[in-house]
N, C-alpha and C positions, 0 to 999 in steps of 0.2 A: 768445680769445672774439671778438675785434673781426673774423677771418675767419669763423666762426660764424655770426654778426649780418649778414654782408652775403649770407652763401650764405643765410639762412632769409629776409632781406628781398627782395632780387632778383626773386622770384617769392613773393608771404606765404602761407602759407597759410589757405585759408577756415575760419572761424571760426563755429561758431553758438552759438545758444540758442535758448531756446522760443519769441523772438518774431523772432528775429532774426538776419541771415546779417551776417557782416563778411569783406567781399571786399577786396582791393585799387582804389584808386581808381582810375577810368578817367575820358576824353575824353568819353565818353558821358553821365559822370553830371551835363556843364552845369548844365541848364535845371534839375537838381534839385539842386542844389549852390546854383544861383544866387538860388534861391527862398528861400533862407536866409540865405545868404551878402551878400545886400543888405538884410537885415533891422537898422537899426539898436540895437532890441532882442534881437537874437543878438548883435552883437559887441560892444554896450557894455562889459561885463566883459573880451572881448578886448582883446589886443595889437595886433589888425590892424583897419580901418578895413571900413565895408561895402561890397563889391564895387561899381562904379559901371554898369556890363553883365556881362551873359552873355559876350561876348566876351573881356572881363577873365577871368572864370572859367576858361572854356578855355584860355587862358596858361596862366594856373595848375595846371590840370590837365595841360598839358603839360609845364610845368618838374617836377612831380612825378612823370609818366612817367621821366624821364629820372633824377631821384636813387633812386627804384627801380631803374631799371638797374643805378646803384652801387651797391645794397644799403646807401644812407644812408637809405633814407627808411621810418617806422615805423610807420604809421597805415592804419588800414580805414576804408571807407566801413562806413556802417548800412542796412544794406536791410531796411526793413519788410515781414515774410515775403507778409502778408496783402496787400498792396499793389503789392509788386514795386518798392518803392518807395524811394531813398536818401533818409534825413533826418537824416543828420549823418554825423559823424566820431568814431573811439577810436581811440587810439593813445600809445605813447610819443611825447616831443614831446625826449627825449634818455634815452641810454644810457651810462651811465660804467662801462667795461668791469673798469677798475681798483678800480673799489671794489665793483661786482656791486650796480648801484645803476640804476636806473630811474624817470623820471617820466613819469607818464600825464598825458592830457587829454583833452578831449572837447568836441564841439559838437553841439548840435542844435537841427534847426526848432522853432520857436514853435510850431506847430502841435502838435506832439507831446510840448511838456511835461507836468507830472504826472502821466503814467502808468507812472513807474520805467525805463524804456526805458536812460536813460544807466545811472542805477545796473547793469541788466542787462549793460550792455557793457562799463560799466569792471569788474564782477566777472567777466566774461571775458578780458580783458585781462589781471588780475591776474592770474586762474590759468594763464594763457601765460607770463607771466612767471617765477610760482616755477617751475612744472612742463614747462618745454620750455627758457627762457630763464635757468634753475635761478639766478636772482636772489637777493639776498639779504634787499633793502631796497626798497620802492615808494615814492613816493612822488605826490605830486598838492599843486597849489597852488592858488589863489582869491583875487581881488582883494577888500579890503574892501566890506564892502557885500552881496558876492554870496552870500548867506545861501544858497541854494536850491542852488547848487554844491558848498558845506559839506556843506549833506544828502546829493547825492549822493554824497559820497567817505563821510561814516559810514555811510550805509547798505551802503556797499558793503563794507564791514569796516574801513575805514581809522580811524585815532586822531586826533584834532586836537593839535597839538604846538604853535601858538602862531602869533604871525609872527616873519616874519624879520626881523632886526635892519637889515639895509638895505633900502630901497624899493624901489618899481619904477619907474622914469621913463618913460610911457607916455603918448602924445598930447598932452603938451605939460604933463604934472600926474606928481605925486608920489604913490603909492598905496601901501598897505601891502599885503602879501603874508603870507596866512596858509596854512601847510602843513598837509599831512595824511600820514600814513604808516601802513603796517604790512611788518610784517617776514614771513619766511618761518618764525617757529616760529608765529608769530600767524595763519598761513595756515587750519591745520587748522578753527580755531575759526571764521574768515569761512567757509569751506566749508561748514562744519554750518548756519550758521545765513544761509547763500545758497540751500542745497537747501526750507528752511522758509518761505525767502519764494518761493520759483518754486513748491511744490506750493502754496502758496497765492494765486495768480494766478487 
């Protein structure tokens, strides 16, 4: 599976939905990457701090060039069809080949919260995952606190299981870490009732 995963990451392939394309990230998508990316109400829930320039960004975008290359690296940008426009990220953020196990996550501008968008992306993701990446288990986590990330992972079919029994040591503080899953017999069911929310958009 682990040669699999680097032959389908290498080059990802493009991803839609009704509002939305999920390409591979590029050098290009700075200035829109950066726009978010320095917003410290996007990363507060993150692991990573807000970008300081644009300049920073593009590193970044190019160090992910390059683990692309390797077929390590798991993530789409969001391009707003309507727009043309990147405003966030989905992606696995690890794949455990041995247990057929996947963790997704996601980011997006402030600008474009409450209109379901992540929800839309991570239920694209997921069904990459059972039906192309034939996973077995997904999974998605959330720092305490971040209510509004919860909803996105139930909305998207996911189950809340709890938190994890160890922390997260993160920016200099101790956070508790609540998971969300579903499995690939529980797939069928988030499909039915993914189709129900996209015809009603």
């Amino acid at each position: 599976m682990a040669n699999m995963l680097k032959s389908i990451f290498r080059d990802p392939p493009v991803l839609q939905t009704n509002r939305l394309i999920l390409r591979r990230m590029q050098r290009s998508d700075s200035r829109d990457m950066f726009e978010y990316a320095r917003d410290p109400a996007v990363t507060r829930f993150l692991t990573w701090d807000p970008h300081p320039d644009e300049a920073y960004t593009r590193r970044y975008l190019t160090y992910v060039a390059s683990r692309y290359k390797a077929g390590e690296f798991f993530d789409w940008s969001l391009i707003l069809r309507t727009e043309n426009k990147m405003i966030g990220t989905c992606g696995f953020t690890r794949i455990d080949c041995k247990n057929h196990l996947g963790e997704v996550g996601y980011v997006l501008n402030k600008n474009y919260w409450g209109r379901g968008l992540a929800t839309e992306a991570l239920q694209r993701v997921i069904q990459f995952a059972f039906e192309v990446l034939k996973l077995g288990r997904v999974e998605s986590r959330f720092m305490e606190g971040n209510i509004p990330s919860k909803r996105v992972m139930e909305k998207a079919g996911m189950t809340f299981e709890g938190f994890a029994e160890a922390p997260l040591l993160t920016k200099g503080r101790s956070v508790a870490v609540g998971v969300c899953s579903i499995s690939k017999d529980a797939y069928p069911t988030m499909q039915k009732a993914s189709l129900l929310h996209l015809n009603n958009l």
